[in-house]
C-alpha positions as CSV (number, residue, x, y, z in Angstrom):
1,X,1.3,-19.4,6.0
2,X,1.1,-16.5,3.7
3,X,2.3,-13.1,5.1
4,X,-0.3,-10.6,5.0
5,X,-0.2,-6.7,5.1
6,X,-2.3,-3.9,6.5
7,X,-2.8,-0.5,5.1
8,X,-3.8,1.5,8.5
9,X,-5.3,4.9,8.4
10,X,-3.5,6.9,10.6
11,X,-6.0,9.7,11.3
12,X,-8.4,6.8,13.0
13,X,-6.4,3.6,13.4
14,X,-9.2,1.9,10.7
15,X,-7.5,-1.1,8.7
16,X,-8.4,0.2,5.2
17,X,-6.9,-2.8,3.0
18,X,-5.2,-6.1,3.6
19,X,-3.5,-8.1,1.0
20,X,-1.1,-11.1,0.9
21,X,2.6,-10.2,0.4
22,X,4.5,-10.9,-2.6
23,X,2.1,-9.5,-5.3
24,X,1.7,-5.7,-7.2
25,X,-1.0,-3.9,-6.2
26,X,-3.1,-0.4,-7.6
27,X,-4.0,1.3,-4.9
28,X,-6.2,4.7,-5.7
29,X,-8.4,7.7,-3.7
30,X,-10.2,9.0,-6.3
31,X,-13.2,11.7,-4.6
32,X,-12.8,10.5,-1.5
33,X,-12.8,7.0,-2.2
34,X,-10.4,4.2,-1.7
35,X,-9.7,1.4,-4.0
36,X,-7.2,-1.6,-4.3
37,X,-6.6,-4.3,-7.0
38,X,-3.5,-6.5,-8.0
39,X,-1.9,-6.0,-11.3
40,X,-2.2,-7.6,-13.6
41,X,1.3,-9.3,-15.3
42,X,0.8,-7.2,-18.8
43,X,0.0,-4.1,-16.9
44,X,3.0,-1.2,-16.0
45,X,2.5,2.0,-14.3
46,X,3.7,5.3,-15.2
47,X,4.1,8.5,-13.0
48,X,4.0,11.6,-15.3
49,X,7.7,12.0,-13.9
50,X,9.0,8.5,-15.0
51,X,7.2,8.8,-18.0
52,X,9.1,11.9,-19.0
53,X,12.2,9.9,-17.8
54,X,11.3,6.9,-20.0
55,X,10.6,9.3,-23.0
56,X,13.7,11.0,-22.7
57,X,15.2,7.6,-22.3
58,X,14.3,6.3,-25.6
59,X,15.3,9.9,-27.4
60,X,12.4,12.1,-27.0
61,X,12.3,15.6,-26.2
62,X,10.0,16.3,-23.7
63,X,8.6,19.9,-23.2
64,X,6.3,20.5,-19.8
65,X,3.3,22.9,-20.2
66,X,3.4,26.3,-19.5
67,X,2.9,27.6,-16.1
């Protein structure tokens, strides 16, 4: 049997998602809206912090915006 998890809303209790364990999954609110998906193996996802971190890594110089 296959593990599975819930993602709970805490403001009403709702069960929003549920997925198997064991896999990578996107999950997005865009407007109000939730969304889920898996990953797919040739896809990687970048924070704007750990991409600064990975460019810096490899010898870039990274320079934020302006406030």
């Amino acid at each position: 049997m296959t593990a599975i998890y819930n993602l709970v809303r805490c403001s009403d209790g709702k069960t929003v998602f549920s997925f198997p364990a064991g896999g990578r999954y996107l999950v997005d609110t865009s407007n109000g809206l939730q969304s889920m998906r898996p990953l797919m193996d040739n896809e990687i996802l970048f924070t704007v912090e750990s991409a600064a971190r990975f460019l810096k890594k490899i010898g870039y110089q990274v320079i934020p915006p302006a406030s």
